[in-house]
C-alpha positions in Angstrom: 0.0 0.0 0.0 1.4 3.4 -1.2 -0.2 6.7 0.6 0.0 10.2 -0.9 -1.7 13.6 -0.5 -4.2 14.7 -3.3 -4.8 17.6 -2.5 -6.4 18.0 0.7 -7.2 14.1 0.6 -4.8 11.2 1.9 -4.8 9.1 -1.1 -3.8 5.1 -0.7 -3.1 2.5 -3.1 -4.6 -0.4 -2.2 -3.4 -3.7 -4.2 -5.3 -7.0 -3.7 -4.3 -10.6 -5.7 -7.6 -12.4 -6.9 -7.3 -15.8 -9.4 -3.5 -14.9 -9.7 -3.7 -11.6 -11.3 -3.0 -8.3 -9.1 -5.0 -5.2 -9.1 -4.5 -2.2 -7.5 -7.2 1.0 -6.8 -7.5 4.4 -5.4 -8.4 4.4 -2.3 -9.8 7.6 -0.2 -11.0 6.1 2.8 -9.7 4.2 5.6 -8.1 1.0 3.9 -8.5 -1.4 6.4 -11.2 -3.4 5.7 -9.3 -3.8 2.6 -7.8 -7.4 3.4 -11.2 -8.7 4.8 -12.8 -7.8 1.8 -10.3 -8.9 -0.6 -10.5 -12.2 1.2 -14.4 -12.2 1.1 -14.1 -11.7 -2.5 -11.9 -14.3 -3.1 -14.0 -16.8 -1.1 -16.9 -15.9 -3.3 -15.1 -16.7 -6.4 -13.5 -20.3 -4.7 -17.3 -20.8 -3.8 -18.2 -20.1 -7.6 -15.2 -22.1 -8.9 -15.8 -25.3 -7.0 -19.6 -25.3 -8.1 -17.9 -25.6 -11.3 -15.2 -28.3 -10.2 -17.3 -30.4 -8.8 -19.3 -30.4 -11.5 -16.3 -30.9 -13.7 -17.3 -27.8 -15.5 -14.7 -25.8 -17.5 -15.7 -21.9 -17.1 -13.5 -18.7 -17.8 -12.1 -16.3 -15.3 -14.6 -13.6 -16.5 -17.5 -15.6 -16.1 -16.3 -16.8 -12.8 -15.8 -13.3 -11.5 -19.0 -12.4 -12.8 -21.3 -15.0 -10.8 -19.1 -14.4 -7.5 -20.1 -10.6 -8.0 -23.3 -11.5 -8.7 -23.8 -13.5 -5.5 -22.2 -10.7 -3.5 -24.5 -8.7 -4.9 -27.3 -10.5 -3.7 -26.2 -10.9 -0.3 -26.2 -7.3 -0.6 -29.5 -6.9 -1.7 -31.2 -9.5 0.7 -29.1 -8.0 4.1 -30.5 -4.1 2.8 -34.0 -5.8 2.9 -33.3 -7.5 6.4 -31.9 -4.1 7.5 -35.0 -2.6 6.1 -37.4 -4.6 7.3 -35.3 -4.6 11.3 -35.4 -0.5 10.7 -39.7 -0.8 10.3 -39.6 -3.1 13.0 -38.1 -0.4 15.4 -40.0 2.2 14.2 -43.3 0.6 15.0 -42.1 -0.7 18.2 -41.4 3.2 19.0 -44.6 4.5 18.2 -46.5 2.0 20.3 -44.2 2.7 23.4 -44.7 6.5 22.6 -48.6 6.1 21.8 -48.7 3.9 25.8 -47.1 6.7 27.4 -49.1 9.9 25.7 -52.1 7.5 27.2 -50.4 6.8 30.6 -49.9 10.8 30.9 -53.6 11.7 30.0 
């Protein structure tokens, strides 16, 4: 990891290994998470690749990198709709606690 000013932003370049090849990004934010995501992504695409193997299935690189984004993606999507649903949850919860204690004070 390289860090340099931009600026008035600390700047870091973040490089991460994934199916052999390296790849390295900007990064403006604090960096480190990096190596737990990395490692997340890479254990989405050994998930994706062993489908594959143990189906003796040939598949490219792209297309494997492709379904492991895609299955991020949807562990994405269904842990926003479990937030979602928690945050209505909450909410409700509130206003019946708030709507027993306007009656309690009457």
């Amino acid at each position: 990891m390289v860090s340099r000013t931009n600026g008035h932003h600390l700047v870091k370049t973040v490089t991460l290994k994934v199916l052999g090849r390296e790849y390295t990004f900007k990064n403006e934010t604090d960096d480190s998470e990096a190596p737990d995501v990395a490692a997340y992504f890479e254990d989405a695409v050994r998930k994706v690749k062993t489908q594959f193997l143990n189906k003796k299935i040939h598949v490219d690189k792209e297309t494997v990198l492709i379904l492991a984004g895609l299955n991020i993606a949807s562990d994405l999507y269904k842990e926003k709709k479990r937030q979602h649903q928690l945050i209505n949850r909450m909410n409700q919860s509130t206003l019946s606690v708030l709507n027993a204690l306007e009656k309690a004070a009457c």
